[in-house]
C-alpha positions in Angstrom: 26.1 -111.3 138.5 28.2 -110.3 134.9 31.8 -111.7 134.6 33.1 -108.1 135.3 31.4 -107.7 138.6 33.0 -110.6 140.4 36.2 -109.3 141.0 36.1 -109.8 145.1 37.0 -113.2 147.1 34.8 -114.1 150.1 38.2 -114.9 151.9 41.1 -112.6 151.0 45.0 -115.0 151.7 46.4 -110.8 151.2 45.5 -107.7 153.6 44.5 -104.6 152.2 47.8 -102.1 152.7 47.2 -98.0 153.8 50.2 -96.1 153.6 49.7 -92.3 154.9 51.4 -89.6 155.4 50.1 -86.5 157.9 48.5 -82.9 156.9 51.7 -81.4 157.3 54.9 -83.9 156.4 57.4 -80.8 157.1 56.7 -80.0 160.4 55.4 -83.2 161.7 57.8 -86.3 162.7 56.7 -89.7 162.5 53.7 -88.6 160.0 54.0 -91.6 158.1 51.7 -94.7 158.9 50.7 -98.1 157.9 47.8 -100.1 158.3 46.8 -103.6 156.8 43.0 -104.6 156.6 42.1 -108.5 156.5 38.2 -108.3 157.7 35.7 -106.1 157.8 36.2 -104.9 161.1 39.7 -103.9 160.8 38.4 -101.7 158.1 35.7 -100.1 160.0 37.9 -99.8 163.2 40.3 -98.0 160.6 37.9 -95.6 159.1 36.7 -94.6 162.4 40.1 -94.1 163.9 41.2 -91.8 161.0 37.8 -89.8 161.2 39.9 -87.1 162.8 43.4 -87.3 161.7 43.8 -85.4 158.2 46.4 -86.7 155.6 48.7 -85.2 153.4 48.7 -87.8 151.0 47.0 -91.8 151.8 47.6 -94.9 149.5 45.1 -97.8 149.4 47.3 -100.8 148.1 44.6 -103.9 146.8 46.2 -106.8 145.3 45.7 -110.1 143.0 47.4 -113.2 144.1 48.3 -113.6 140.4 47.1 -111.7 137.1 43.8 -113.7 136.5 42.9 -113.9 140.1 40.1 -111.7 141.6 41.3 -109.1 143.9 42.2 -109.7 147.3 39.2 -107.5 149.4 35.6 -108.8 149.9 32.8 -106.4 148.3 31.8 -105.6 151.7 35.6 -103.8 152.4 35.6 -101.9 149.6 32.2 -100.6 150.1 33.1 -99.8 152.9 36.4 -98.2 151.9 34.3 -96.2 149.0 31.9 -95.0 151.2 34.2 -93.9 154.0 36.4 -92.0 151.5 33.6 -90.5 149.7 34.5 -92.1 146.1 32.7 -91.6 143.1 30.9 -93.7 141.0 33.4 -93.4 138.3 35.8 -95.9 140.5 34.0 -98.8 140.1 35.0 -99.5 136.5 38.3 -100.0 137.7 38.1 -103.1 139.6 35.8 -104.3 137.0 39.1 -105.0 134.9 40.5 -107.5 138.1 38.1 -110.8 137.5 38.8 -114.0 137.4 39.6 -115.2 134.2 40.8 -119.0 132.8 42.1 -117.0 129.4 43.9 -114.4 127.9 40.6 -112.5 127.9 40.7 -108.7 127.4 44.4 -108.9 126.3 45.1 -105.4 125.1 41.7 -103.4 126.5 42.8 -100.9 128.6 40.4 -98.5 130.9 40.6 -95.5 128.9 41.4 -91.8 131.1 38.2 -91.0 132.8 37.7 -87.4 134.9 35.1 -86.2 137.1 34.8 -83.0 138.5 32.8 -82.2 141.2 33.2 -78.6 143.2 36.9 -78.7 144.6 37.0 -82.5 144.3 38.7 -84.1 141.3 38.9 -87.7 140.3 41.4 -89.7 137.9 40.8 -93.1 137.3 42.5 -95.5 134.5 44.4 -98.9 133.8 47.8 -99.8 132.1 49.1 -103.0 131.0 52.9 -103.7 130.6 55.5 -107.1 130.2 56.7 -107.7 133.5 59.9 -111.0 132.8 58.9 -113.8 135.3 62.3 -115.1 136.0 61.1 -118.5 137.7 59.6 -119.8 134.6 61.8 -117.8 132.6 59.2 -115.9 130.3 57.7 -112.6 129.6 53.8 -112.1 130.4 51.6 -108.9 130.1 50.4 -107.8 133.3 47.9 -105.1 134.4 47.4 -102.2 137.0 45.3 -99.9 137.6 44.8 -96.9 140.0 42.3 -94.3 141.3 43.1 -91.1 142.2 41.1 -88.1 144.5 42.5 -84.6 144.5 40.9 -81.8 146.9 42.1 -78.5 145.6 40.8 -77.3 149.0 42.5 -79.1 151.5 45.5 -80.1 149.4 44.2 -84.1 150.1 45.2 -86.9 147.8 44.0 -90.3 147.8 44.9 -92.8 146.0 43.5 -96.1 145.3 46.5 -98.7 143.6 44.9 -102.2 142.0 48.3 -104.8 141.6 48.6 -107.4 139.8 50.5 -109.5 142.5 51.1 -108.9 145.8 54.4 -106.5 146.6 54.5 -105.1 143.2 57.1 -103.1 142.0 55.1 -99.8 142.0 53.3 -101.1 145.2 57.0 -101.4 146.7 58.3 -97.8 145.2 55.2 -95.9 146.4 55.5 -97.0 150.1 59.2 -96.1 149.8 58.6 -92.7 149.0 55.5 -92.1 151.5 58.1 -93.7 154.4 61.2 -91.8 153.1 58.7 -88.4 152.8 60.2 -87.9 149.6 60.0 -84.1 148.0 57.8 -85.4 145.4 54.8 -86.4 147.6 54.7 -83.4 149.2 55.2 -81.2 145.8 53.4 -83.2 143.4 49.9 -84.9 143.6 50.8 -86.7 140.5 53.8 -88.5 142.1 52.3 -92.0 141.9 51.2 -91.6 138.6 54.8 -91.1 137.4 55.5 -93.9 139.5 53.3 -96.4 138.1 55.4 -95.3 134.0 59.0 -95.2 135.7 58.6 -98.8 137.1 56.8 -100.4 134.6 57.1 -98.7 131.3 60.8 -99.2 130.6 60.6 -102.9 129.9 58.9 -102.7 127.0 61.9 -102.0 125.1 63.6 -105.2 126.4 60.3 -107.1 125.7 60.2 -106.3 121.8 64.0 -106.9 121.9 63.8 -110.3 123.0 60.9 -111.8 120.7 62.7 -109.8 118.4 65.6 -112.0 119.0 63.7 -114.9 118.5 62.5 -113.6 115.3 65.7 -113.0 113.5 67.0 -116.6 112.8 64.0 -117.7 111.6 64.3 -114.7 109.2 67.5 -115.3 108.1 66.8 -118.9 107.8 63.8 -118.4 106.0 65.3 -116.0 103.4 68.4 -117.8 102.6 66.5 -121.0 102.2 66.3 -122.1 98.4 63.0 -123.9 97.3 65.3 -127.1 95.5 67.1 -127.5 98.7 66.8 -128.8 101.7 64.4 -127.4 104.1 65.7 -126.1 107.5 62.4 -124.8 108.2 59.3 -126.8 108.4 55.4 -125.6 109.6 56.3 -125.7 113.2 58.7 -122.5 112.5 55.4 -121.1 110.7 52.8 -121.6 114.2 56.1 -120.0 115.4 56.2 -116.7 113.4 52.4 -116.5 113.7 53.0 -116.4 117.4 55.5 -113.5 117.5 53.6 -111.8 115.0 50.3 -111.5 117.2 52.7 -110.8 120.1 54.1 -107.8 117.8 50.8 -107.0 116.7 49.6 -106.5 120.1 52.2 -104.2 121.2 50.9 -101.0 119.3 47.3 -101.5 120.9 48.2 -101.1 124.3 51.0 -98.5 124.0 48.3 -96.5 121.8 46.1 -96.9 124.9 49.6 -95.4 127.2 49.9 -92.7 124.7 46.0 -91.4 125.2 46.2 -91.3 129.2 49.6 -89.6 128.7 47.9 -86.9 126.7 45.6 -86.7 129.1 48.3 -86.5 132.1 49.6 -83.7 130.4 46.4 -81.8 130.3 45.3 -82.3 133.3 48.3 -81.2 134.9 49.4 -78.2 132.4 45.2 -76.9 132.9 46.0 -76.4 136.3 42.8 -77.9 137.4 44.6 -80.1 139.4 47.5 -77.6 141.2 51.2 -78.9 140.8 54.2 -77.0 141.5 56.9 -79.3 139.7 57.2 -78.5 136.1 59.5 -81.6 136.0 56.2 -84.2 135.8 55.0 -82.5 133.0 58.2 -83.4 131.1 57.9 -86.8 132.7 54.5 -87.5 130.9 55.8 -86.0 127.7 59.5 -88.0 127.6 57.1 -91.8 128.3 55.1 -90.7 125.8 57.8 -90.2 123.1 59.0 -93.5 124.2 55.5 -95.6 124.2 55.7 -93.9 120.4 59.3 -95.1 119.4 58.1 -98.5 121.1 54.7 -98.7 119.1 57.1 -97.7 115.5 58.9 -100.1 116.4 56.8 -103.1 117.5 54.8 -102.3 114.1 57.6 -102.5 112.1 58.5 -106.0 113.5 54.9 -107.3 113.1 55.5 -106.3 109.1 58.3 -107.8 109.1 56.8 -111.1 110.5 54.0 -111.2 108.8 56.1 -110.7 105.4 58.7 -113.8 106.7 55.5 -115.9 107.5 54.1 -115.2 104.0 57.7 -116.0 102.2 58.4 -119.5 104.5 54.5 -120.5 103.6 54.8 -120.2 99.8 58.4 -121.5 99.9 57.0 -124.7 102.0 54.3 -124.6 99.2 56.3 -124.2 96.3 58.6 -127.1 98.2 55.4 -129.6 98.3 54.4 -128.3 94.3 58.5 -129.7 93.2 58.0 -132.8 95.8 54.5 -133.9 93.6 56.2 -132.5 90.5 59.5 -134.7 91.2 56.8 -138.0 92.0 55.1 -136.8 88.7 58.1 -137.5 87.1 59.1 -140.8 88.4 55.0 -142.1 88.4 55.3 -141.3 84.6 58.7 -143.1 84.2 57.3 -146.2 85.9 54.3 -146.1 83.8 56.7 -145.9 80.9 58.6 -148.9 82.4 55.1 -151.0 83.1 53.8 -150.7 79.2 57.3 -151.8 78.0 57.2 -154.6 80.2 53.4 -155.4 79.5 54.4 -155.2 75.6 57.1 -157.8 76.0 54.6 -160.0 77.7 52.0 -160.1 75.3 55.2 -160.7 72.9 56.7 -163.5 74.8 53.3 -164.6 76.0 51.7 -167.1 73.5 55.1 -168.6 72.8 55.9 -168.8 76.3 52.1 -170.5 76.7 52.7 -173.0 73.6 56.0 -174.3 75.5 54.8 -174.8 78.8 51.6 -176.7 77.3 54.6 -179.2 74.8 56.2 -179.4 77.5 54.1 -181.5 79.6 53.6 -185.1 79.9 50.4 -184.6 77.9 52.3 -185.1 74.9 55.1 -187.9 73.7 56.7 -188.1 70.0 56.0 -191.5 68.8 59.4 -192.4 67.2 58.0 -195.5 64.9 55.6 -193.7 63.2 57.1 -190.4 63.2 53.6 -188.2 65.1 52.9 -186.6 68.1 50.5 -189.1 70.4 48.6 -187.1 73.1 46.8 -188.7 76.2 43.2 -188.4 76.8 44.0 -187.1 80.1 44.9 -183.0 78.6 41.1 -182.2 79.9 42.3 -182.0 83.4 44.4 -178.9 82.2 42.0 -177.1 80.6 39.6 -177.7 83.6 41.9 -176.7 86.2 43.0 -173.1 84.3 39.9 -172.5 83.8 38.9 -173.3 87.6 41.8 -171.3 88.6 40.7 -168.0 85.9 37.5 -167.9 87.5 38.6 -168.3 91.4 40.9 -165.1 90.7 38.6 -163.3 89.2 36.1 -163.9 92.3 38.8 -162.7 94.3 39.1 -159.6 92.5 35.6 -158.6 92.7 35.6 -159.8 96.3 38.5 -157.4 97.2 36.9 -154.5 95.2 33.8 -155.2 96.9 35.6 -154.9 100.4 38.0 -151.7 99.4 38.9 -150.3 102.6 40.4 -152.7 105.1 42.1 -154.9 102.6 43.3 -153.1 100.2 45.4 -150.4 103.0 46.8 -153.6 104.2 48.4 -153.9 101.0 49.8 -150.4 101.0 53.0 -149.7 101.7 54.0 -147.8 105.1 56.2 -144.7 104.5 58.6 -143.1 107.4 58.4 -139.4 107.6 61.6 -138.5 109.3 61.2 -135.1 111.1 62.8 -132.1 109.5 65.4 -130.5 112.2 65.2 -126.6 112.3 67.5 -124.6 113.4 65.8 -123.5 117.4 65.7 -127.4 117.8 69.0 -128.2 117.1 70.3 -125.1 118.9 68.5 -126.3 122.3 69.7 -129.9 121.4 73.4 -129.0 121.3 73.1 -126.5 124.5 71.1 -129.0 126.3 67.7 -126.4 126.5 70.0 -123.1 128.0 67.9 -119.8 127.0 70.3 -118.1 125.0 68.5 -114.9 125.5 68.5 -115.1 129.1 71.2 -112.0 129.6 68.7 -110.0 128.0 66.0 -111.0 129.5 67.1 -111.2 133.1 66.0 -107.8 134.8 68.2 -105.1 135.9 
């Protein structure tokens, strides 16, 4: 079995939600109903109860537990479901997008608009992903649905088949709403749940650009009014961080390109007439998000420019920085040098006078008075013997140590302390003790 087709636990924690509503939702009270299937018998019991009941409108609901979970429906239920319902083979490449996964694998692919005609019978099937804000661990994370939809042009029957990222999802949440409430639009539209899935989940991507935008701006600023003789508030950790925002930037186009296509698509669909719709007003719908996944892809792509030119300016200013550290040691290496051959050319000055003093001025020697003469002792050997003991003992040392360069010679070197360079998110979080400063914006509504 491929990665993509395990997308289905052997033991589902969630049920598998059916929301209805009957043929005729006008004339009919107490049309709406709700199932939940946790086995396989509850689906079959389902299926056979329904044989005889025809619906307006029914919603299949499937969930994750979380976004790199498998679904939450053995393969034996959904076969079941599928083959009750009479779904084509084109449905299967939707849950094929719902595995298990331990990375951010697949990150911007996107099911592309897929529709199949057959007599009377028309099926839509596609995927979106969108930021949903995750207000327990205070962060933004990309998140994926996907849905499945079955028109009969004959008998007016929609079916809909609704893959969530978690369970109780926000377009999970609307949708039953408006099958309970019998809203106008399920009864009007067959394309309500469509515009459901864009009005829930489409409008944050403005906020999500805005707030890595916010994060991106200081460090812009920083980094341009930052000269390279100066101190540095901005070191390479503020670098991994504009490389992240730029692939987070970068991204953004990719999947709202991906929006934009099944929007077109909507819009055909619906303005074809192939699939009948008598409100005007979802038409306009599809057209408005897709002027807005545009302005949100312009946008995002600007930012990503913008980051990847701040990235390129703070990584030759740190390397311009590191070329005037070396050129400043340069300088004092070169002024030390300077400093040893003066000091070496006084020694070899001083040296031999310095040598001829020390050697008179040992017992060695004694002025004899009488005679008016300078009376050595036998005994001066021992000096000679012992210097040139000691010469030869330090140059064995030398080549000993030269021999054995590693471990004795980085004893001898002198340990430097790099102190860490404060920039300006870590001393911000330091003085607010670790408060989001963005968390107004990025609370949701």
């Amino acid at each position: 079995m491929t990665l993509f087709d395990d997308y289905c636990l052997d033991r589902p924690a969630e049920p598998v939600q059916v929301f209805e509503v009957g043929q005729d939702a006008t004339l009919l009270t107490g049309s709406y109903q709700q199932s939940d299937l946790r086995t396989l018998e509850d689906t079959a019991s389902f299926l056979e109860n329904s044989q005889n009941k025809p619906y307006k409108c029914r919603l299949v609901s499937i969930c994750q537990k979380n976004s790199w979970q498998k679904l939450q429906i053995t393969k034996p239920m959904l076969d079941l479901l599928v083959a009750g319902h009479g779904i084509g083979p084109s449905f299967w490449a939707v849950p094929s997008c719902f595995y298990r996964r331990s990375d951010d694998l697949e990150g911007v692919f996107c099911l592309p608009f897929t529709e199949s005609c057959s007599g009377s019978i028309t099926e839509i099937s596609y995927t979106l992903r969108y930021p949903e804000y995750k207000p327990q661990e205070n962060k933004w994370v990309i998140r994926q649905s996907g849905i499945y939809h079955r028109y009969d042009k004959t008998s007016s029957h929609s079916l809909f088949v609704l893959f969530n990222p978690t369970p109780r999802s926000k377009a999970h949440l609307q949708a039953e709403n408006s099958l309970r409430d019998l809203r106008p639009e399920v009864e009007s539209d067959p394309f309500w749940l469509h515009r459901v899935l864009f009005s829930e989940y489409f409008p944050a991507w403005r906020k999500y650009i805005a707030v890595h935008e916010q994060r991106f701006l200081p460090l812009a600023g920083s980094t341009i009014a930052t000269f390279i003789s100066g101190p540095l508030s901005l070191g390479y950790d503020s670098l991994s961080t504009l490389t992240a925002l730029q692939t987070r930037f970068l991204e953004v186009p990719a999947i709202l390109a991906s929006a934009t296509d099944i929007l077109d698509e909507l819009c055909a669909v619906v303005s074809s007439g192939s699939v009948p719709s008598r409100n005007n007003a979802g038409v306009q719908f599809f057209k408005n998000q897709r002027r807005e996944c545009i302005a949100n892809s312009h946008n995002a792509s600007h930012l990503q420019e913008r980051t990847q030119i701040v990235s390129k300016l703070l990584a030759d200013t740190l390397l311009f920085r590191n070329q005037v550290l070396a050129k400043e040691q340069n300088s004092n290496m070169l002024q030390l040098n300077k400093s040893a051959v003066f000091i070496t050319t006084l020694t070899l000055v001083y040296l031999p006078s310095s040598f001829l003093a020390t050697v008179f001025g040992m017992n060695f020697f004694d002025m004899d008075q009488a005679n008016n003469r300078i009376v050595g002792t036998p005994m001066i050997w021992i000096f000679f013997v012992s210097s040139i003991a000691l010469t030869a003992f330090t140059f064995l040392l030398y080549y000993w140590l030269l021999r054995r360069d590693g471990p004795a010679f980085r004893a001898l070197v002198p340990r430097i302390q790099i102190r860490p360079a404060w920039n300006f998110e870590q001393v911000r979080r330091r003085i607010t003790g670790g408060a989001n400063a963005s968390i107004e914006l990025q609370s949701p509504a």
